[in-house]
C-alpha positions as CSV (number, residue, x, y, z in Angstrom):
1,X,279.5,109.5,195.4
2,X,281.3,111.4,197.9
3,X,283.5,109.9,200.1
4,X,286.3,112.6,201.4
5,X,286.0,113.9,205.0
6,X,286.4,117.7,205.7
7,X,286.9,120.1,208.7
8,X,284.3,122.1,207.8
9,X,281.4,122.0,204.6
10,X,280.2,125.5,203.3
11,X,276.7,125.6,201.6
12,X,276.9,128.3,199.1
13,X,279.2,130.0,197.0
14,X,278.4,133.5,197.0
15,X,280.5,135.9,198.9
16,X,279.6,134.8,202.5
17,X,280.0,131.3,202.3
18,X,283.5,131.9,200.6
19,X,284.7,134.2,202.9
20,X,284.2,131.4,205.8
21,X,285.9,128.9,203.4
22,X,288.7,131.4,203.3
23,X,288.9,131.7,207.2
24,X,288.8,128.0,207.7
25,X,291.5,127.5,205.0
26,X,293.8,129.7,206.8
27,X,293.4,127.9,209.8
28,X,294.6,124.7,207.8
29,X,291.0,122.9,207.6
30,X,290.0,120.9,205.1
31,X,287.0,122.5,203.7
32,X,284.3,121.7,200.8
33,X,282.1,124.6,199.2
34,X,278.7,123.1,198.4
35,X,276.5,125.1,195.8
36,X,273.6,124.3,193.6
37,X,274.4,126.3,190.8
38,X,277.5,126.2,188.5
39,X,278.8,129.3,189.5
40,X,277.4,131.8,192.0
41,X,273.9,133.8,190.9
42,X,272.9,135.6,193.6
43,X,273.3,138.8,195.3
44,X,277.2,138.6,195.0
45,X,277.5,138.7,191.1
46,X,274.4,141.4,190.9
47,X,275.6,144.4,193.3
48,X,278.0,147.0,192.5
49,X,280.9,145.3,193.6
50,X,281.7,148.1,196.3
51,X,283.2,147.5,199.4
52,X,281.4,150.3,201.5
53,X,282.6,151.3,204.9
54,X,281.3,154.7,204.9
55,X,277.7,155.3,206.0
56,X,277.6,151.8,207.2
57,X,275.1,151.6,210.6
58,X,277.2,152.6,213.8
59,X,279.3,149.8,215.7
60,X,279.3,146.0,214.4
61,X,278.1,146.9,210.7
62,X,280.8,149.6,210.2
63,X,283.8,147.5,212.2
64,X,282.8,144.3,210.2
65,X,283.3,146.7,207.0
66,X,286.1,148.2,208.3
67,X,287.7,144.8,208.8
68,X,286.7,143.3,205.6
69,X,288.6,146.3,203.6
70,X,291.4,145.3,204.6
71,X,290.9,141.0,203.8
72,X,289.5,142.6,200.7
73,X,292.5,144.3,199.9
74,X,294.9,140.8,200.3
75,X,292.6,138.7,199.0
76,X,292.3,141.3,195.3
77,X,296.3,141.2,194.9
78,X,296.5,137.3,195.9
79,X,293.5,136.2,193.7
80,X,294.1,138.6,190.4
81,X,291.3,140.7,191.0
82,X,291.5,144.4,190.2
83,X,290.4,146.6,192.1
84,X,289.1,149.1,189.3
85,X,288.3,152.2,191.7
86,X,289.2,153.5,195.3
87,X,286.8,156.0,197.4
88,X,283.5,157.6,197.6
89,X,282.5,161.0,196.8
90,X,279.1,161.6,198.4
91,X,277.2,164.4,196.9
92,X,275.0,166.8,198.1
93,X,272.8,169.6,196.6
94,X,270.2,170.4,199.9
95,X,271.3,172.3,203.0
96,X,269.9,169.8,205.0
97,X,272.3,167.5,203.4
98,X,275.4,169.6,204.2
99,X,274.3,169.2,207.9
100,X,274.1,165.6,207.8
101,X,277.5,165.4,206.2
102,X,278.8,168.2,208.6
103,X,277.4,166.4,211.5
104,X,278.9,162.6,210.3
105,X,282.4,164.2,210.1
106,X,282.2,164.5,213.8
107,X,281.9,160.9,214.3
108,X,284.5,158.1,214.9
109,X,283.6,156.9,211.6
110,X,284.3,160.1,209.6
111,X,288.0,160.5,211.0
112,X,289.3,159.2,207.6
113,X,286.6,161.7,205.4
114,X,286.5,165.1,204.8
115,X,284.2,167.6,203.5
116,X,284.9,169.0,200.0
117,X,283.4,172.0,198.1
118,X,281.8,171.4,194.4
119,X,285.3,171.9,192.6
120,X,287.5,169.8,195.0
121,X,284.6,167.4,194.3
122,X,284.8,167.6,190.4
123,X,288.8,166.6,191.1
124,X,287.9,163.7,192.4
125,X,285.0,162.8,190.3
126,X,284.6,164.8,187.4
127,X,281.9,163.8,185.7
128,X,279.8,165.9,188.4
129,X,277.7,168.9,187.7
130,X,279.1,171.3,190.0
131,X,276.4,173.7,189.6
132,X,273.9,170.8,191.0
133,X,276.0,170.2,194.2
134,X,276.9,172.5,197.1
135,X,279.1,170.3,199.1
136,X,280.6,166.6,199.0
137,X,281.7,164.5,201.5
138,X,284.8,162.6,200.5
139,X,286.2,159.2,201.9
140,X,289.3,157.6,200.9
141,X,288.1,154.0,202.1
142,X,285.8,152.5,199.5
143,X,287.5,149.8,197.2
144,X,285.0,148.2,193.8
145,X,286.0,145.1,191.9
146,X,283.7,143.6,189.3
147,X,281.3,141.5,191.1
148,X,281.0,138.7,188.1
149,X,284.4,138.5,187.7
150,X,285.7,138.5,191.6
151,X,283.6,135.9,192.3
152,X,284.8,133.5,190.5
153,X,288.4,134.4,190.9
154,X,288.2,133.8,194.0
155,X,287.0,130.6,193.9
156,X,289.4,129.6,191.7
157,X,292.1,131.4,193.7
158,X,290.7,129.4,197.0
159,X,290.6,126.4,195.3
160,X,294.6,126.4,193.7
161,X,296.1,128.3,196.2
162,X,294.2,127.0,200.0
163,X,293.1,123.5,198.4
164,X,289.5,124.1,199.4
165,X,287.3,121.3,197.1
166,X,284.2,123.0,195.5
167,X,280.6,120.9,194.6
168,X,278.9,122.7,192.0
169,X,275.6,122.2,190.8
170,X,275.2,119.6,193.9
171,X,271.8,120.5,196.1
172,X,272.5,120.0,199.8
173,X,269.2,118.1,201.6
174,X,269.4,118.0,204.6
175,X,272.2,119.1,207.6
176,X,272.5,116.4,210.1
177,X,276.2,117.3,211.2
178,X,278.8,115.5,210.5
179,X,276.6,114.1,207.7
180,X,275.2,116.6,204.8
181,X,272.7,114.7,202.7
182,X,273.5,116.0,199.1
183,X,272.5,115.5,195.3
184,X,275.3,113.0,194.5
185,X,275.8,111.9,197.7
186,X,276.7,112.2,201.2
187,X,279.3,114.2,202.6
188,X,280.9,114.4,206.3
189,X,281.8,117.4,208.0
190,X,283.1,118.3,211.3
191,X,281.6,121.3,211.2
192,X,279.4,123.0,208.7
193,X,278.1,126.9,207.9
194,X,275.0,126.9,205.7
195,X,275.1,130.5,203.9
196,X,271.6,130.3,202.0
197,X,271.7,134.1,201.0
198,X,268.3,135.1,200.4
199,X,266.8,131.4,200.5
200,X,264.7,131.0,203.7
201,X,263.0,127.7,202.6
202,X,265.8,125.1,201.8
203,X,267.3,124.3,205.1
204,X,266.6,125.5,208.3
205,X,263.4,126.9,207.5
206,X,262.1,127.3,210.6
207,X,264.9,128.7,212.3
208,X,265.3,131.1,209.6
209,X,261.4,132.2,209.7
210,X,261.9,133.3,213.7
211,X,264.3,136.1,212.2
212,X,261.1,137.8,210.0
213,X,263.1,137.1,206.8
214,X,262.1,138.8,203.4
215,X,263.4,139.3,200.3
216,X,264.7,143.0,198.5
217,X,264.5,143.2,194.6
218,X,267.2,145.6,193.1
219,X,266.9,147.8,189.9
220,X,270.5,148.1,188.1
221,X,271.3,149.4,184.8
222,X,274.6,149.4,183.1
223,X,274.9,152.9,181.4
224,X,277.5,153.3,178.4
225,X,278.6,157.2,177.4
226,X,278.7,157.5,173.7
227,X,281.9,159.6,174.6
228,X,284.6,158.1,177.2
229,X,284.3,159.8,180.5
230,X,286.3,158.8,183.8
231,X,283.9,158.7,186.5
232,X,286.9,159.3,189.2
233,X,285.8,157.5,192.5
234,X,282.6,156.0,193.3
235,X,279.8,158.7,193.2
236,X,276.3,158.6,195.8
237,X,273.8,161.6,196.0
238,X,271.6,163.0,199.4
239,X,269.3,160.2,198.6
240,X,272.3,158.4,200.3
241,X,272.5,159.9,203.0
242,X,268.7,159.7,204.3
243,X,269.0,155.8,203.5
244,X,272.5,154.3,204.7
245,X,272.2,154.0,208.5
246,X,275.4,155.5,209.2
247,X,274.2,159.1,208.3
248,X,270.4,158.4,208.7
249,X,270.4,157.5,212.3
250,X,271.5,161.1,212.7
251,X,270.2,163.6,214.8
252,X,270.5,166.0,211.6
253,X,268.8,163.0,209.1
254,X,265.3,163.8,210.6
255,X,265.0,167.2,208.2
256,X,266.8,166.1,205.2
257,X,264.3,162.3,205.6
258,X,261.0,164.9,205.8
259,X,262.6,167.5,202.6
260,X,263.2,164.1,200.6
261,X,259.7,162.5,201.5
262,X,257.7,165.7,200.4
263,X,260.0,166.8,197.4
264,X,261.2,163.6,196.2
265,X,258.1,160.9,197.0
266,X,258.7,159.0,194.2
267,X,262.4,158.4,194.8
268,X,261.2,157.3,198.3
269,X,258.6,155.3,197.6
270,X,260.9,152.4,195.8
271,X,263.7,152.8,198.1
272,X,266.1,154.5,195.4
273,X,269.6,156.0,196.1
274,X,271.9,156.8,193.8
275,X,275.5,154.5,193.3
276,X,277.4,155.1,190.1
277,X,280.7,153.1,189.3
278,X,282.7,152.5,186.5
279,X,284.2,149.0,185.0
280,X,287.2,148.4,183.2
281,X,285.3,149.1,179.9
282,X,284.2,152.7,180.9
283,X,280.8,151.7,181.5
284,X,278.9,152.4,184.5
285,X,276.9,150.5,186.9
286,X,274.0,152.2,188.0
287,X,271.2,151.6,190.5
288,X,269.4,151.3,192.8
289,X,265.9,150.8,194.0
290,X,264.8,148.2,196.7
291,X,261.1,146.8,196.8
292,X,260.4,144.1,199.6
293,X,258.5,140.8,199.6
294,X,258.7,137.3,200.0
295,X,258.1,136.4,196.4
296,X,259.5,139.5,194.6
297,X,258.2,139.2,191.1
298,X,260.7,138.9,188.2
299,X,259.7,142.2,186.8
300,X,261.7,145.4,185.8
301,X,259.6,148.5,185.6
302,X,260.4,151.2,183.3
303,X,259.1,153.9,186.0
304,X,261.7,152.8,188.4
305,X,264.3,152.8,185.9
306,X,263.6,156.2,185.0
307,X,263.9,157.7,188.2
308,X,266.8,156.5,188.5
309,X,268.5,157.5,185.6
310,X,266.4,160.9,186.2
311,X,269.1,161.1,189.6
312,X,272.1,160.3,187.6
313,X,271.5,163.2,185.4
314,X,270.8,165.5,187.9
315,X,274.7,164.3,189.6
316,X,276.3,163.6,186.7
317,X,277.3,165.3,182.8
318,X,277.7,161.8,181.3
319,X,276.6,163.5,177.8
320,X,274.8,161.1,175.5
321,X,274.8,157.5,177.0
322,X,272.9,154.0,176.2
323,X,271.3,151.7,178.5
324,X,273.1,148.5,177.4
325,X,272.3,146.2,180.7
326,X,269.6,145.8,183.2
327,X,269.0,143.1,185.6
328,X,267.9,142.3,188.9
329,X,269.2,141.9,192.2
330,X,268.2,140.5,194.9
331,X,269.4,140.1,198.5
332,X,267.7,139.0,202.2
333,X,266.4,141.6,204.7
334,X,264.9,141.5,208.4
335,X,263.0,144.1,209.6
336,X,265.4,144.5,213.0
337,X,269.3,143.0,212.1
338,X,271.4,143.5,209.2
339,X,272.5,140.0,210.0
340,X,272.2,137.0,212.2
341,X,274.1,134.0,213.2
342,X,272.1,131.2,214.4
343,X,273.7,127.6,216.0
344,X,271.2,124.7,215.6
345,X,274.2,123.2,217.3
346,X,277.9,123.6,218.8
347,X,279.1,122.2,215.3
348,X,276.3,123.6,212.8
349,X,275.8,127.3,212.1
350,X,273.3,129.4,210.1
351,X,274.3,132.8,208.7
352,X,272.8,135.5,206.4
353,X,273.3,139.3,206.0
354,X,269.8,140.8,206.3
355,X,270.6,143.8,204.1
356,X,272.8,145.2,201.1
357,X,276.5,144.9,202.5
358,X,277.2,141.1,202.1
359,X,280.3,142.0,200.0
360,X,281.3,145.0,202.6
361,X,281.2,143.0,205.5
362,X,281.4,138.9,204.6
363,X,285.2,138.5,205.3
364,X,285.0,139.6,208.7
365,X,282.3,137.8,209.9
366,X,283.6,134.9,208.2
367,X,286.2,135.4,210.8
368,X,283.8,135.9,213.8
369,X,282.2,132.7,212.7
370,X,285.0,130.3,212.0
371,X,287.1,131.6,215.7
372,X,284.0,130.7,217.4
373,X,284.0,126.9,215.6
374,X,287.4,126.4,216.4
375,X,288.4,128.1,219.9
């Protein structure tokens, strides 16, 4: 049975919850990570482990990832965690894509980016087909650790080097702050941040519901050249830029969103975009697709899969690969917010990311949460 009192109790280990236990630890609180599992499952160990800042929507989305860059960046040399490639080379083969690139340079949030031809883009990532690309947009911002390994680094690093307690495989109840009813026992909180990632049912159902939340299932593959090849930074396609909001909320997106929904339907149709990164063994994490329901079935359709590869060949000369991985991924989504915090009351709070940049934007709003906890 539990019996130690904490400053603040964290339901759920994925990224979010642990970037708040990081914030509260550096205040000095006492703080308790709660999780059903033995090890986080979700979205945080399924993604691409890329800490995106470019192309995130305008304002809050783009400064939280902005922000979390740079806790990113302590947090990988304090905890161990390599950080196994740096930037983003964003492809483009379409003139309508040149114009949305052309036309994000102009913006605050290209200041750091520039625009590259097909060779300068090969330099940086030179697996590419240079014949398939006319232009690139480059940023210098993008960090990518391996998901399944960071994550439980840093748990381990919070827990030796912050003293923050974790309860694994422990369900949580109910949330009656101070007291959390849990699975072996009750525990007592000051404060407490539920981070339910794309669970909408556990706790705080109803208050979850008034946000319209749904569920996104993720097709990823992990691609393995027979040949070693060096990928070079991270590597995205136009299909990019007609689906992150920070280029698709563009002026200039409107043509390039019509071109890709009459010549590329199918690529539309199930939400896929092209991300390729490389881990330590030289394999390569591709993906992705994004399908939406409440129950999304367990599923992984070859169709899907093959588009998808289908866009990797048309950015990339990988020469003969395997498919050695493929999975699912899964994170929450709201039709209207890319996240929400909600405040049952002054001492309990609710928060999800409602779309794909949990790991791009956690550490900051773990931040925003805990300074508005403990004024």
């Amino acid at each position: 049975m539990v019996q130690k009192a904490y400053d603040l109790a964290v339901v759920g280990a994925g990224i979010v919850g642990l970037a708040h236990a990081l914030a509260a630890a550096k205040l000095g609180k006492r703080v308790v990570v709660i999780d059903r599992d033995a090890a986080a499952n979700g979205a945080s160990i399924r993604n691409f482990g890329f800490v995106t800042i470019t192309g995130q929507q305008a304002g809050d989305c783009w400064q939280k990832a902005f922000r979390s860059r740079e806790i990113w960046s302590d947090v990988a040399e304090g905890a161990g965690i390599p950080i196994l490639q740096r930037g983003l080379t964003m492809t483009a083969r379409l003139p309508e894509s040149e114009a949305v690139i052309d036309a994000f340079l102009q913006t605050e949030m290209g200041a750091t980016c520039k625009r590259l031809t097909p060779e300068q883009a090969q330099e940086a990532a030179p697996c590419l087909r240079t014949g398939r690309i006319s232009a690139a947009l480059f940023s210098p911002l993008e960090l990518r650790v391996e998901s399944r390994n960071a994550l439980p680094r840093l748990a381990g690093w919070l827990g030796d080097s912050h003293n923050v307690d974790f309860l694994w495989r422990t369900s949580v109840n109910s949330v009656d702050t101070p007291r959390i009813s849990t699975s072996r026992g009750p525990v007592e909180a000051e404060t407490v941040v539920v981070c339910p990632g794309d669970d909408g049912t556990a706790l705080f159902a109803d208050r979850i519901a008034a946000y319209d939340v749904t569920r996104c299932k993720l097709h990823m593959l992990r691609v393995t050249p027979r040949t070693p090849q060096r990928l070079g930074t991270a590597v995205m396609s136009d299909l990019g830029l007609a689906r992150y909001l920070g280029y698709a909320e563009l002026p200039e997106a409107v043509a390039l969103k019509q071109r890709l929904d009459r010549d590329m339907a199918a690529y539309r149709d199930n939400g896929i975009h092209l991300i390729v990164v490389q881990s330590e063994d030289g394999s390569l994490i591709v993906g992705d697709s994004h399908h939406y329901s409440d129950t999304p079935d367990p599923f992984i359709d070859k169709t899907v899969n093959d588009l998808i590869l289908s866009e990797l060949d048309t950015v990339l000369d990988l020469g003969p690969y395997d498919v050695t991985e493929t999975w699912l991924g899964t994170y929450a989504s709201a039709p209207d917010r890319w996240r929400f915090t909600d405040k049952p009351d002054d001492a309990t709070r609710i928060v999800m990311v409602t779309a794909g940049c949990g790991a791009s934007t956690a550490f900051a709003i773990g931040e925003e949460t805990i300074g508005d906890l403990y004024r």
